[in-house]
C-alpha positions as CSV (number, residue, x, y, z in Angstrom):
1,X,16.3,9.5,-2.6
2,X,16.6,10.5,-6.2
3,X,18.5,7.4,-6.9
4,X,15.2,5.8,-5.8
5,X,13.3,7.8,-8.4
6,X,15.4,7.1,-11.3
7,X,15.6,3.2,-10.6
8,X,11.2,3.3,-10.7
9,X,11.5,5.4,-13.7
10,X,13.8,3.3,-15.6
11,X,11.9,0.0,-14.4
12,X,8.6,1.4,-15.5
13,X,9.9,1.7,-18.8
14,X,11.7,5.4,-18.7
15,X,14.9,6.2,-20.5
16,X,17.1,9.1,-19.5
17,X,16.5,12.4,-21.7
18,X,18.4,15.5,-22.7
19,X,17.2,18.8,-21.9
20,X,13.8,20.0,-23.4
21,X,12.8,16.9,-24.1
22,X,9.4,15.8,-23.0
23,X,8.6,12.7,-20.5
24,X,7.4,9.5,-22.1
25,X,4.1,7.8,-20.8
26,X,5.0,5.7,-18.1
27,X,2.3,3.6,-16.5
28,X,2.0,2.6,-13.4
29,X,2.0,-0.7,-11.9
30,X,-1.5,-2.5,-11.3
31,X,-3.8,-0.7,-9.2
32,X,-5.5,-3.1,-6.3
33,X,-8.6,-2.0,-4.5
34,X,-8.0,-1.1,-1.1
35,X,-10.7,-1.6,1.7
36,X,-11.1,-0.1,5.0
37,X,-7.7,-1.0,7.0
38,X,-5.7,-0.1,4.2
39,X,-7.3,3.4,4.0
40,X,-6.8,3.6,7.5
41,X,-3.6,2.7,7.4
42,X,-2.7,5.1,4.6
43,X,-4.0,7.9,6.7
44,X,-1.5,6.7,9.6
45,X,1.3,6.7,7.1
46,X,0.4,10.2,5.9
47,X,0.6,11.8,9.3
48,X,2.4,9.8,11.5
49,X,5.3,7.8,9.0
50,X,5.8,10.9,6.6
51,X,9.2,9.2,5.5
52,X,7.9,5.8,4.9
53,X,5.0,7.0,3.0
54,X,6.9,8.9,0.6
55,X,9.5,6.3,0.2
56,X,6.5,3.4,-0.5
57,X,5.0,6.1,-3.0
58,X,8.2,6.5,-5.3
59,X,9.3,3.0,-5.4
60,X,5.9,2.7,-6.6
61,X,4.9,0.1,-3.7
62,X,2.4,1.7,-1.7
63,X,-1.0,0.4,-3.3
64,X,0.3,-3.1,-3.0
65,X,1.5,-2.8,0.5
66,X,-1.8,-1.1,1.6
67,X,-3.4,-4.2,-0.2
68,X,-1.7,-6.6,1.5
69,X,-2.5,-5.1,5.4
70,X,-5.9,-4.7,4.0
71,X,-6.2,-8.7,3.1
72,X,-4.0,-9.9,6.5
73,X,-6.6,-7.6,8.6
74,X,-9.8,-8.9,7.4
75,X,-8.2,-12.5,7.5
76,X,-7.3,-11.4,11.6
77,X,-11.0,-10.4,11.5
78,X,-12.4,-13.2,10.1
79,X,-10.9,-15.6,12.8
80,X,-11.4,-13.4,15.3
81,X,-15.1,-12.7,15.4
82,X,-16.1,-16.8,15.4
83,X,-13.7,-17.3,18.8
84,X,-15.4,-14.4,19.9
85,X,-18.8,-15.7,19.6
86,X,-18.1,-19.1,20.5
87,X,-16.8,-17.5,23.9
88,X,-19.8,-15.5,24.7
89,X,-22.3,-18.5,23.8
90,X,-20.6,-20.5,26.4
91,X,-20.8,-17.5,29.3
92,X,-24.1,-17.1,28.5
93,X,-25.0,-21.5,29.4
């Protein structure tokens, strides 16, 4: 795991240090907005995947991930609620 740690901090610009010296200002990558699924799928990670959770949040890919399943559900949603419609219009004839 703290291999893990030092390859994040040494991509995101960090350099190794000698004692008592303090940390450089190390920004992190782009921050996407996340919408409803990925919320509820960070809350899932939180409780239920402790191990992946942490391992997305120090490799410093879990804002991107929880974008990603954010986009691919509402695309799921998206296709799904016109088939669903079309359905019930043609039970109702």
């Amino acid at each position: 795991m703290k291999k893990n740690f030092e390859n994040l901090y040494e991509t995101l610009g960090g350099t190794p240090r000698r004692k008592r010296q303090p940390l450089p200002d190390v920004e992190l990558p782009e921050q996407k907005p996340i919408g409803k699924y990925g919320r509820m799928h960070l809350d899932s990670l939180k409780h239920h995947r402790r191990g992946r959770y942490t391992t997305l949040l120090t490799e410093g890919k879990l804002n991107a991930r929880l974008y990603e399943i954010d986009l691919e559900a509402n695309k799921m949603l998206d296709s799904i609620i016109p088939d669903s419609l079309t359905k019930e219009a043609l039970t109702r004839i």
